[in-house]
DRENVOTOR-683647 format. One record per residue (C-alpha): x, y, z. Coordinates in steps of 0.5 Angstrom, whole numbers, padded with zeros to 4 digits, always signed. Last residue first. Layout:
XYZ ...
END
This chain:
-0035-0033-0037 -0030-0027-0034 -0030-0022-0039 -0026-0016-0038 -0028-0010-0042 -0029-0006-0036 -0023-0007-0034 -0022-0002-0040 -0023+0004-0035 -0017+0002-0031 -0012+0001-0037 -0014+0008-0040 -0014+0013-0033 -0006+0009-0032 -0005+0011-0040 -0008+0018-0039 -0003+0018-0032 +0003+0017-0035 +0005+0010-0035 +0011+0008-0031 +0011+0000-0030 +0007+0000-0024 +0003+0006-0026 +0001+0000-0031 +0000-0005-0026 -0003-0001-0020 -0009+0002-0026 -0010-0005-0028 -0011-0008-0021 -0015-0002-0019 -0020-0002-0025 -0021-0010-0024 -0023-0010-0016 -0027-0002-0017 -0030-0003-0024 -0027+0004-0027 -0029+0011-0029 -0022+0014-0026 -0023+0020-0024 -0016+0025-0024 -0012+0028-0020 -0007+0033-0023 -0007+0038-0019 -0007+0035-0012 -0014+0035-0009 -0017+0039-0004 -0015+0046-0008 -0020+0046-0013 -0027+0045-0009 -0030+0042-0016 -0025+0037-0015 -0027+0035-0008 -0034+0035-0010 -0033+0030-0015 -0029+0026-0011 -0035+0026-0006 -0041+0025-0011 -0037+0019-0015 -0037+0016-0007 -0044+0017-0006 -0044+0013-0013 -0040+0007-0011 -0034+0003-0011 -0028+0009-0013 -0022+0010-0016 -0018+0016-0016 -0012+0017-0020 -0007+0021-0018 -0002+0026-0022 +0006+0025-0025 +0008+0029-0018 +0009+0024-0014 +0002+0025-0010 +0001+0018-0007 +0000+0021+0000 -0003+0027-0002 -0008+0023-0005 -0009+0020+0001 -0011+0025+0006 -0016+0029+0001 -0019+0022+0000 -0019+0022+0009 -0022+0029+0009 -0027+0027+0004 -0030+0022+0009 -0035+0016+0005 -0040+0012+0008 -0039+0006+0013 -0037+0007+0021 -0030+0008+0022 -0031+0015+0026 -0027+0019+0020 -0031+0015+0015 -0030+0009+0011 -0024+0007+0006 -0019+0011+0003 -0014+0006+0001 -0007+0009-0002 -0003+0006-0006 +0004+0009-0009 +0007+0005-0015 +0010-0002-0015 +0017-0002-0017 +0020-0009-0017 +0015-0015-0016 +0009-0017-0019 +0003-0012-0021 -0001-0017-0018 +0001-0016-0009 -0001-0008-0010 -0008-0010-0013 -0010-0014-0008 -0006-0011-0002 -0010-0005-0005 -0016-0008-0006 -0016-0011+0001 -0016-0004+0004 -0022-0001+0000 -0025-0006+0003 -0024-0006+0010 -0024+0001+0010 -0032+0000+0008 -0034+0006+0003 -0030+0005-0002 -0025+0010-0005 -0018+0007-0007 -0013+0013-0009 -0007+0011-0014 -0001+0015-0015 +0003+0016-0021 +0009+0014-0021 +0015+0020-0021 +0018+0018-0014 +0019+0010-0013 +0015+0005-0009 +0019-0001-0006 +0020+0000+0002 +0012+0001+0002 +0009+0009+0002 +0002+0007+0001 +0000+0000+0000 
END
């Protein structure tokens, strides 16, 4: 997840925002576990609200996006629509979030892996937001 010994300086950040910290935390050591040895881009779960309950916190999003910011932008994904209301919000705000933040239209699991994976490897920030937004082409049956 964020700020492990392996993540490098130049990588896009990607934010997870779910409602459950739970899960958002699991996606993350999923996702961060994928992209394979090496070089893994910063990774930050934002999940649940301040208290621990349910919901989502902007205060917790704007918290790990600065976390993973590297100055190469951050990608946020998100699980539900409450969560999409709160990230756009932020951005309306305009000094919330790192400059280059983007919302990524993205399956939350498949997204996430595919947004770890290709920053991973050092993409920009448009090819991370295109990896994670073709996850919804996967087909599992």
């Amino acid at each position: 997840m964020s700020d492990s010994g392996n993540t490098a300086d130049g990588l896009v950040g990607i934010v997870l925002v779910s409602h459950s910290a739970a899960v958002a935390a699991s996606v993350a050591e999923l996702a961060t576990g994928l992209a394979g040895g090496g070089t893994i881009a910063p990774v930050a779960p934002a999940g649940g609200t301040a208290d621990g309950g349910l919901g989502t916190s902007a205060e917790l999003i704007s918290a790990a996006a600065a976390s993973v910011d590297r100055g190469a932008g951050v990608a946020v994904l998100m699980d539900l629509g409450s969560a999409v209301l709160t990230v756009k919000a932020l951005l309306a705000e305009g000094d919330e979030l790192p400059g280059n933040t983007r919302l990524v239209d993205a399956p939350f699991v498949e997204g996430a892996v595919a947004a770890v994976v290709t920053a991973s490897a050092g993409a920009d920030l448009a090819a991370v937001e295109a990896a994670a937004a073709e996850a919804y082409t996967y087909r599992k049956a």
